[in-house]
N, C-alpha and C positions, 0 to 999 in steps of 0.2 A: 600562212603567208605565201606560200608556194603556188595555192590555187589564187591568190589575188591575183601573183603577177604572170599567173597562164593566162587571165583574162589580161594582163596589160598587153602579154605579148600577142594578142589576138586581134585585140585591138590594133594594135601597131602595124601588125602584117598588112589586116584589110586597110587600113591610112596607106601603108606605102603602094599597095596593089593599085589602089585609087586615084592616085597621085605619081605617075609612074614619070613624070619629068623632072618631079621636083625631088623625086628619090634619087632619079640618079646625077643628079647635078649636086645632090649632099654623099654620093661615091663618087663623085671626080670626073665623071666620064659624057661626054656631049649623048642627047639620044639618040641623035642623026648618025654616027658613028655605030653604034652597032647594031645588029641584024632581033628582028623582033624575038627567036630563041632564047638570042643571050642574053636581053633584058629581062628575057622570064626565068633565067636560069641564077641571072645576079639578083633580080629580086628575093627570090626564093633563099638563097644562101644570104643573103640581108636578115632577110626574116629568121630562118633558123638560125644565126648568129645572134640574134637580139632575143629567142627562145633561150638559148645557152646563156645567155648574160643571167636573164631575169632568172632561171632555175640554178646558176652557177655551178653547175654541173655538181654538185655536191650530193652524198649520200644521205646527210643530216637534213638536205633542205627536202626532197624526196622524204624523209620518214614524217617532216615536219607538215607536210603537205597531206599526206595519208592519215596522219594523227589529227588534224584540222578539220580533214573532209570524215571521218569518223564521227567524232565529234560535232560535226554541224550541225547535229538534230538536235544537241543540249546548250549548244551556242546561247547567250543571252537574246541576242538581235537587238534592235533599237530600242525594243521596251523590257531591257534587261539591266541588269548592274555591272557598270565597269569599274577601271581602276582608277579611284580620286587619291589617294595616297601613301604614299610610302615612307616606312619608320624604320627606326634601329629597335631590333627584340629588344625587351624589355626584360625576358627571362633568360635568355642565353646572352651570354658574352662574345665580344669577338674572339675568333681563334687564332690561333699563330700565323693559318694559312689562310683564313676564309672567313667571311665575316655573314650574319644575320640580316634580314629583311625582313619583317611584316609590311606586308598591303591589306590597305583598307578597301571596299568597293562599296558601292551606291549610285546614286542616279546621276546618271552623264547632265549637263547643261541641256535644258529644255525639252528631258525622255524623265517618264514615269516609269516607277518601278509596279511591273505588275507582269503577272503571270498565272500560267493553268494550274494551278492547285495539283491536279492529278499529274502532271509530266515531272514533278518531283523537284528538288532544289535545282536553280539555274550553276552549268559552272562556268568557268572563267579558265582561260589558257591565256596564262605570262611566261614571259623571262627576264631576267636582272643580268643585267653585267657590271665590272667595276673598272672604272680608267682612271686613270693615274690625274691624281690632285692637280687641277688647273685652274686657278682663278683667274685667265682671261680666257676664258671656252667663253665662243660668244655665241653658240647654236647648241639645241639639245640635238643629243646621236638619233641620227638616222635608223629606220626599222633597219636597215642593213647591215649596222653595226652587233646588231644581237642575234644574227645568224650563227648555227652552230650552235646556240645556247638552247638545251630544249627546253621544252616547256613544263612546266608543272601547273596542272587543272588542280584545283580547289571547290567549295560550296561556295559562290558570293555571299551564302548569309553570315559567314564567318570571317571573321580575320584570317591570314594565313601566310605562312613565312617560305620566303626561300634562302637556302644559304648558297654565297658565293664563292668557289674554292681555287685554291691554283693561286694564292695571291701570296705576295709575300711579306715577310713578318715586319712590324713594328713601321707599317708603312699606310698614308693617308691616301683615301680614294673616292672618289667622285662617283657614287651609286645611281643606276638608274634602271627601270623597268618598265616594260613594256606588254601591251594587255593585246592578245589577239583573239579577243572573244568578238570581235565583227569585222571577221573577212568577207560576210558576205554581199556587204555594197560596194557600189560604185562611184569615187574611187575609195578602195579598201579604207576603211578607219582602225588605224592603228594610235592607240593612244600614249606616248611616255608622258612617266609620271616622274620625278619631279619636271612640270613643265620650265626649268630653271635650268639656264649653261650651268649656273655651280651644281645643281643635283645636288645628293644628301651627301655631306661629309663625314666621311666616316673609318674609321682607323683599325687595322688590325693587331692582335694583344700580343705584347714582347714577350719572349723566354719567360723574361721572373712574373709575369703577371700570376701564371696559375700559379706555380708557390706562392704568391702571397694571399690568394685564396685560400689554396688549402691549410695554409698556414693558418690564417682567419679561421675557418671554418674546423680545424682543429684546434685552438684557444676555444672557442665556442663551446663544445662540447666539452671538455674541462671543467670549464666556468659552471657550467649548466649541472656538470656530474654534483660538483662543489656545493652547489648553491641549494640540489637537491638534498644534500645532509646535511648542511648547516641548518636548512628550516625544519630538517626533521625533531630538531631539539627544541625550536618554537612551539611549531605544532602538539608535543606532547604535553604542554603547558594549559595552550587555549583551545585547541581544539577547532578550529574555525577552517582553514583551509588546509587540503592534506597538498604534500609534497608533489603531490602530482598532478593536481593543478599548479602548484608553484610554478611546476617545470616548465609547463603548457605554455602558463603566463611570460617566465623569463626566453623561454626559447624562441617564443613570436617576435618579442624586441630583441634580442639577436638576431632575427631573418630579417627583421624591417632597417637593423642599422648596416647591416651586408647590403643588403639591397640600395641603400642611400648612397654607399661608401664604394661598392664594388659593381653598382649594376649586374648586380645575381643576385640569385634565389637559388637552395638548396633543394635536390629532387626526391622525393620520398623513395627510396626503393623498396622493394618488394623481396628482392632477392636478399640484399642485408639485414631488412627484418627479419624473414622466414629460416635462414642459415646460419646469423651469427644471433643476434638477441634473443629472438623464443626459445633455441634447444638451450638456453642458459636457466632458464626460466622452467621451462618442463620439467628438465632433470633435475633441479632442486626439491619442486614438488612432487615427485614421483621418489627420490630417492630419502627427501626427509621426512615422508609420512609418515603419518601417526594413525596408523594401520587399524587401530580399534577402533576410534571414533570415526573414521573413515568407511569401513565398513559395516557399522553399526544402523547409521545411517543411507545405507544403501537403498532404499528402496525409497526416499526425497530424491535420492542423486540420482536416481536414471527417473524417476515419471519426472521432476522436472527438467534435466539437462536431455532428455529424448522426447518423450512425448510434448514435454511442453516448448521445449524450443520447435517443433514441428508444429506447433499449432499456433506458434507466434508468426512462423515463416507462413501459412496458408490465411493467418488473418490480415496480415499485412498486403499479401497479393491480390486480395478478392476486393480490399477495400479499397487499394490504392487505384481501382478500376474509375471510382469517381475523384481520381487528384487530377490534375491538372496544372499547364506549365504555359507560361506567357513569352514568346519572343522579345526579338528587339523592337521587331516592327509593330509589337503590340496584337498579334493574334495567339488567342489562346486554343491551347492542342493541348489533348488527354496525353498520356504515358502511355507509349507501349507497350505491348505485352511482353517483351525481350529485357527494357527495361525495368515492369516491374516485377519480372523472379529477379532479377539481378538485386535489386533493392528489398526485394521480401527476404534475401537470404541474407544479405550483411544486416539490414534490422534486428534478424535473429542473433545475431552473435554479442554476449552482453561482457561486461568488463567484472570482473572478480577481484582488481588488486584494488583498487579505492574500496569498495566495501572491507572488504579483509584486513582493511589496516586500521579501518573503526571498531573491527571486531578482535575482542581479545581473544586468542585462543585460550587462554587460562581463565577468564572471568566465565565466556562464555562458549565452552568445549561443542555442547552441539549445534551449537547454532555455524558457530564457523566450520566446522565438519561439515554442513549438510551447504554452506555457501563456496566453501572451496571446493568438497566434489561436485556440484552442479556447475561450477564452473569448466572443471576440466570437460567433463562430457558436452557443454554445448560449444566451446572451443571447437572440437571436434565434430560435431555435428553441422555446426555454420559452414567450417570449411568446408565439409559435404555436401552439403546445398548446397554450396556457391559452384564444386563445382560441377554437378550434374546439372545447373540451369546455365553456364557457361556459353554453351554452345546450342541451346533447345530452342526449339523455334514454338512451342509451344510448354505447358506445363505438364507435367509429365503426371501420372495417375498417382494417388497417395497409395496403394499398395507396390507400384514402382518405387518410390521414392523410399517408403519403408526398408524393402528389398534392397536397395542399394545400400543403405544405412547400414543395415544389418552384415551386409556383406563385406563392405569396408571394415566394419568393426569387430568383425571377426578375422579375417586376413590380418588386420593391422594386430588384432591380440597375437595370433600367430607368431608373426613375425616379433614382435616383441619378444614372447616367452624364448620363442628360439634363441636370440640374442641373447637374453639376460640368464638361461641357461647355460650356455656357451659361455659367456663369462665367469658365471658363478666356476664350473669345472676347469675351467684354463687355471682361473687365482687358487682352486683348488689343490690341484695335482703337481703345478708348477711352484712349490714351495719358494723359488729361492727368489718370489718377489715379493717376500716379507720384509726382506732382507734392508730393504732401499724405500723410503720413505716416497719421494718425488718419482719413481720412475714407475713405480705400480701405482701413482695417483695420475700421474702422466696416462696410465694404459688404461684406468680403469675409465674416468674423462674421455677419452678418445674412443675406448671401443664404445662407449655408450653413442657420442655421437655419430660413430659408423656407422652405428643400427638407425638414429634418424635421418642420415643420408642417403642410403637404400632404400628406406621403407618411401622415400621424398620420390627418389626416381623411379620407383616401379610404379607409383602414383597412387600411393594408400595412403592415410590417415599416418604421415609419420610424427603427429604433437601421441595419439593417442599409441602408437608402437614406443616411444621413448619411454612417454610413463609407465608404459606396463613393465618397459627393460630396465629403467632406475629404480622402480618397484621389488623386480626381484631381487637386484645388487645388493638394494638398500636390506630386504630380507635375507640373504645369504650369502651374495660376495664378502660385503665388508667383513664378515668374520672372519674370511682367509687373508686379511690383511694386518699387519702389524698393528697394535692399540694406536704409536702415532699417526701411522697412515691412512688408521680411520678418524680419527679426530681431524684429523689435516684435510680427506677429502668432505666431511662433511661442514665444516666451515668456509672451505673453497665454495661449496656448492653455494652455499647461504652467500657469501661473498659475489659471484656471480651473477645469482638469480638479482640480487640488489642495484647492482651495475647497470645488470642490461634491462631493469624499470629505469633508474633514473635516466640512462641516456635513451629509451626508446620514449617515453613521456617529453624531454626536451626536442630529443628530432624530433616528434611531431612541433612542438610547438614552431621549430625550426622551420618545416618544409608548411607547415600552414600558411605561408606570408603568397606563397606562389596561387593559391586559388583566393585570398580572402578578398573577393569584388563578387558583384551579383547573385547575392544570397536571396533567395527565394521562401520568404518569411513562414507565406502562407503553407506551402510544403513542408517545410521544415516544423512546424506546429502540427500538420495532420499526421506524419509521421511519429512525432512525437506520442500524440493522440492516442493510436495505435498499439505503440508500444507498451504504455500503462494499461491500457484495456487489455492486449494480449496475455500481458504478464499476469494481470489479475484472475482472467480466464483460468491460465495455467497454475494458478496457485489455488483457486476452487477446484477443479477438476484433481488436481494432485490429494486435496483433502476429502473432497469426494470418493475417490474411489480410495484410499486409504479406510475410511467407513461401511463402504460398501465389505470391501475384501477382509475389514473384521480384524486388521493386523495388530492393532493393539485395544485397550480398552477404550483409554484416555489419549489423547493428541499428546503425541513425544514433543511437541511444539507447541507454546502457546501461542495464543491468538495476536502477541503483541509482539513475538518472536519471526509469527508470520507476516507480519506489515514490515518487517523488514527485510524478509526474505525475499516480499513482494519489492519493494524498493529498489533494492541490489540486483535484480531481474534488471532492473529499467536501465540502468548506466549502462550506457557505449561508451569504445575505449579505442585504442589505436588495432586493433583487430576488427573492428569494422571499417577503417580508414582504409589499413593495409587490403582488406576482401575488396575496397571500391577501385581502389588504384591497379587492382590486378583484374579488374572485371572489364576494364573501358581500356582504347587503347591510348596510346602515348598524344603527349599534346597536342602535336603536327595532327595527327588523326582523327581526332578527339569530335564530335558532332555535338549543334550546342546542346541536345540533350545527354550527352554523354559528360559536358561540363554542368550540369544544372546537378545532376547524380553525386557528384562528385561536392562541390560547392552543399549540398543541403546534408550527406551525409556526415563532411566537416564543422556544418553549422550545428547541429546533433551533438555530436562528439565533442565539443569546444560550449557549448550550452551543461552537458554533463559532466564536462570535469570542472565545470567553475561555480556550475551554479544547483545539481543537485548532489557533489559531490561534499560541499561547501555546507549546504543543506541534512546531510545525514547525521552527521551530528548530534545537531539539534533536533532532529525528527527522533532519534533513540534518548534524549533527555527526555523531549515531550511524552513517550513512552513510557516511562517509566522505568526500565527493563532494570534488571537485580542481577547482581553475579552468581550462574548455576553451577559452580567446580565442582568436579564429583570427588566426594570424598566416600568411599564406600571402604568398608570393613575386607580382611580377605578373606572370610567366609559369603560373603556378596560378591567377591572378586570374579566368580566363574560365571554365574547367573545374571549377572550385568553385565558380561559381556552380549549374550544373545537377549537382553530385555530391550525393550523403548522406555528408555528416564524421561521423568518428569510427568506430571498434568498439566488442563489448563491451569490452575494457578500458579502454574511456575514452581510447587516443590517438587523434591529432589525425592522420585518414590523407592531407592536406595537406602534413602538415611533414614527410613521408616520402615522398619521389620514386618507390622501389622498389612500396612497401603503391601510391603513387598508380595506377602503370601498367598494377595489375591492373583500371583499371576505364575504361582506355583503348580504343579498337577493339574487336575482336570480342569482345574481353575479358569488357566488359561487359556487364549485361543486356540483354534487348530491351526492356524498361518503364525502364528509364535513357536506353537510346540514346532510343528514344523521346521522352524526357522531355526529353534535350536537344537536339533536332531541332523540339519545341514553345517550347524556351526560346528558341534561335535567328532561331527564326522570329519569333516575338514580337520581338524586340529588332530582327531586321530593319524589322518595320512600326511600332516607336515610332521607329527615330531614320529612318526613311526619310519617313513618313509624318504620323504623329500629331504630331513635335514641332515639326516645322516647323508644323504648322496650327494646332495648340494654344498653343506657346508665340511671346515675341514674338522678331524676328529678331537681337538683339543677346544672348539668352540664356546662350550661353556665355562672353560675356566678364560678366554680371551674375553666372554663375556664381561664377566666380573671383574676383568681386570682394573686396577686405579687409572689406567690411563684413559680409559676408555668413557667419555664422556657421553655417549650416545645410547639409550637403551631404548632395547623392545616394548 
């Protein structure tokens, strides 16, 4: 604005230079009266006075001048996009002091929009300011009015907000903005929008507005925790939609009735998920594991939660090279490579609590053992990939990638054991927190979560440190704990982990109302695409080289055990929602590919919890599947610990002495014998070693005790 009116004032000089009678007969003074000097001395001080006017001697209008002339290489110019209109946000509310603005931009009256492809998106420099309610303003404000107010540059291909502050509360304002994306003709075109004396009316929110938001938006969540147990009682009836769609479902029309009622929409955080919800959640399944069928199954749980979520991430990236994405203005552009690691790595991350709740743990012991540990490890490993492509301007080498996996997951075991160490021997030695029910369930709780709040900020894997620290608690704290206080923390834990599904299933359902427009169908199906083909990939390769390596005779899993282990792969959950919203920046910033990511990962997510979750069901009816319990003898008790149960037909090769003994002696493999010469050994240096120094010395009769509802 500053460099328009150096050219006004340049202008003006040479008019008055030129015209040297009729300048000084507009200063008062005859020309014949003064001497030729002095005309040129009061021209001049003319001139540089009307310099002073036009730059108003201000410091703001100087930066505003040099930000301008900066920028005039990205200016739109004539055949650029200016600013046609101005709205009240739609997602933010006014505030106490300051209120919302989005502007729209597009083609000024009688200029096309068109531009060099290569000189990259056109931007746009405005200001907004707001004057006090008048409905007899009978001119829109002058460009001189909004000096002082800097500007904020934008992409014109987006929408984009300014907020106005300094105002004050519970009071009506007459909004208007100004676009100074063409200073550079003659004279300056400066455009305000609304071209209307009234401008947009618009009001700033009282004291009790937020309270009754928040208030809103805590009934909300209540409602949604509620509505999540009340269908859990349906649900076990019909079996048709699990509670977690429920939640999806009621939480959206709770966001869409806020949004009618309060003009808001709830903002997914990132920091609430990852801080308060998941360590609820981890520590329950780290500290109420069922330790044999857990590690039994060890070697499903890491080739699929490691290798195969790594090669669902590397299929998703190579392929997503032929996706592509359609503007506004109807040109279509591929994905870039920034954006698709960012997308290859939240693809990767698959949801385990919908499956898990189809699956019984008691009907069907391996099968959910090998679906809940593949879940914890690619938890784990998504995050990991999410975040070494973070920042990578290209993809990084798959023995880099490995490397860092590896290295996170071993730091983060570290740190866990240390912690869950360190606990076990504090509840140890310090006896007299037997004593008090809630205050060593208090400390036990908390120091757990200290360990995922370190392991968070030194920037390791703190889902996969927690578990390993609830892990050992759960194997040797809780015995230095009172019989009630273990009963009390282990149904706290279950009570928790349940809380923080249902309310993290409704939030989402909740914060989904804020993107759900411009869903991108055909992305959203080739990703889809992908992800059954990747998972399938990873379920052959996993039984692949299980054959190869000779580990067992017979498949510990049958074939129709496996089409659901494949299925359970495929569901995405609010941990690929939460990976996208941490990967792109905040909405102000947000590029439209950055909301297309965002929008088709939602559509994903919201397609899975309704419609293949809905779907599982009935896929393990059509299956046929039978209930595997292991019921084995305790002379089988030691020898099925280190075996693989079952053939393909699904029986139980335990509750068959003759099927047993072919996996007895030489019989058996060498990666079996193996495997149980590793088991052994281990149990030799926990109960030789670890439990005596871990746990405290009266542990097996606390064992046994009747209060104690929880066994090994």
């Amino acid at each position: 604005k500053a460099q328009g009116r150096a050219h006004s004032a340049s202008s003006v000089g040479s008019f008055v230079l030129r015209h040297v009678p009729m300048a000084m007969r507009l200063a008062g003074a005859p020309t014949a009266m003064l001497p030729r000097r002095s005309k040129l001395v009061l021209l001049a001080g003319v001139w540089l006075c009307w310099l002073a006017v036009c730059a108003e001697g201000s410091l703001d209008v100087l930066r505003l001048a040099s930000s301008v002339m900066v920028n005039d290489a990205a200016a739109p110019g004539p055949q650029g996009q200016v600013l046609t209109n101005v709205s009240e946000c739609r997602e933010q509310p006014p505030g106490h002091h300051s209120i919302c603005l989005t502007l729209t931009f597009g083609a000024a009256d009688g200029m096309a929009l068109s531009r060099d492809p290569g000189a990259g998106p056109p931007r746009n420099a405005f200001s907004c300011i707001a004057l006090a309610h008048n409905a007899s303003r009978t001119d829109v404000p002058d460009a001189q009015q909004f000096l002082g107010h800097f500007p904020e540059y934008c992409t014109a291909a987006a929408d984009c907000s300014y907020i106005v502050e300094n105002l004050k509360v519970a009071t009506t304002y007459d909004a208007f903005c100004i676009d100074w994306g063409l200073p550079r003709l003659w004279p300056p075109i400066f455009r305000v929008v609304p071209n209307d004396p009234a401008g947009l009316v618009i009001s700033t929110g009282s004291s009790s507005y937020s309270h009754e938001v928040f208030g809103a938006t805590d009934l909300c969540a209540v409602l949604l925790v509620m509505a999540y147990a009340a269908w859990s009682y349906f649900f076990e009836k019909v079996k048709v939609l699990h509670e977690t769609g429920f939640a999806v479902i009621m939480g959206t029309v709770a966001g869409y009735i806020m949004k009618l009622a309060f003009k808001q929409t709830v903002t997914f955080s990132f920091d609430t998920f990852s801080y308060f919800f998941l360590p609820m959640i981890i520590f329950q399944a780290g500290y109420c594991l069922q330790k044999k069928n857990f590690f039994r199954y060890v070697f499903y749980t890491i080739s699929l939660g490691t290798a195969g979520t790594l090669l669902t991430f590397l299929l998703n990236f190579y392929v997503s090279a032929y996706f592509s994405v359609v503007d506004k203005d109807g040109t279509v552009e591929p994905l870039t490579q920034t954006a698709r690691m960012k997308m290859a790595a939240v693809m990767a991350s698959t949801d385990t609590v919908a499956p898990m709740a189809f699956i019984s743990a008691v009907s069907f012991p391996q099968l959910y053992a090998v679906v809940f540990g593949e879940g914890v490890l690619n938890d784990v490993v998504s995050v990991l990939l999410s975040a070494s492509v973070q920042d990578a301007a290209e993809l990084p080498s798959i023995p880099a990638l490995v490397g860092q996996i590896c290295k996170f997951l071993f730091a983060s075991t570290a740190l866990g054991l240390v912690f869950g160490v360190g606990i076990s021997l504090l509840f140890k030695y310090f006896t007299v927190m037997r004593e008090d029910v809630i205050k060593s369930s208090i400390l036990m709780l908390g120091l757990n979560y200290v360990c995922y709040v370190v392991t968070e900020m030194v920037e390791m894997s703190s889902i996969f440190a927690l578990f390993v620290c609830a892990l050992c608690c759960g194997h040797y704290a809780r015995y230095s704990l009172s019989p009630q206080a273990r009963d009390f923390v282990h149904e706290f834990a279950e009570l928790l982990a349940y809380f923080a599904e249902a309310v993290v299933f409704g939030y989402f359902g909740l914060t989904a109302v804020r993107y759900l427009h411009d869903f991108c169908w055909k992305l959203i199906f080739s990703y889809l695409a992908c992800i059954f083909l990747g998972r399938l990939l990873a379920v052959l390769f996993m039984v692949f080289l299980g054959n190869v390596l000779k580990r067992f005779k017979g498949l510990s899993l049958s074939w129709r055990e496996l089409v659901v282990v494949w299925l359970s792969g495929c569901i995405r959950g609010t941990i690929a929602y939460a990976l996208i919203l941490k990967a792109v920046p905040t909405d102000e910033d947000q590029t439209p590919e950055d909301r297309v990511m965002v929008t088709t990962v939602l559509g994903i997510v919201l397609l899975n919890c309704l419609l293949v979750g809905g779907l599982f069901p009935l896929m393990m009816r059509l299956l046929g599947l039978q209930a595997r319990a292991l019921d084995l003898s305790a002379s089988q008790a030691e020898l099925a610990t280190s075996t693989l149960h079952g053939e393909a037909n699904g029986a139980e090769v335990g509750a068959n002495p003759d099927t047993f003994r072919q996996f007895e002696g030489e019989h058996a493999p060498r990666a079996l014998r193996a495997r149980r010469a590793a088991n052994r050994g281990w149990h030799y240096l926990d109960n030789t070693y670890f439990k005596d120094w871990l746990r405290p010395e009266d542990w097996a009769l606390s064992e046994q005790s009747p209060g104690s509802m929880v066994r090994l």
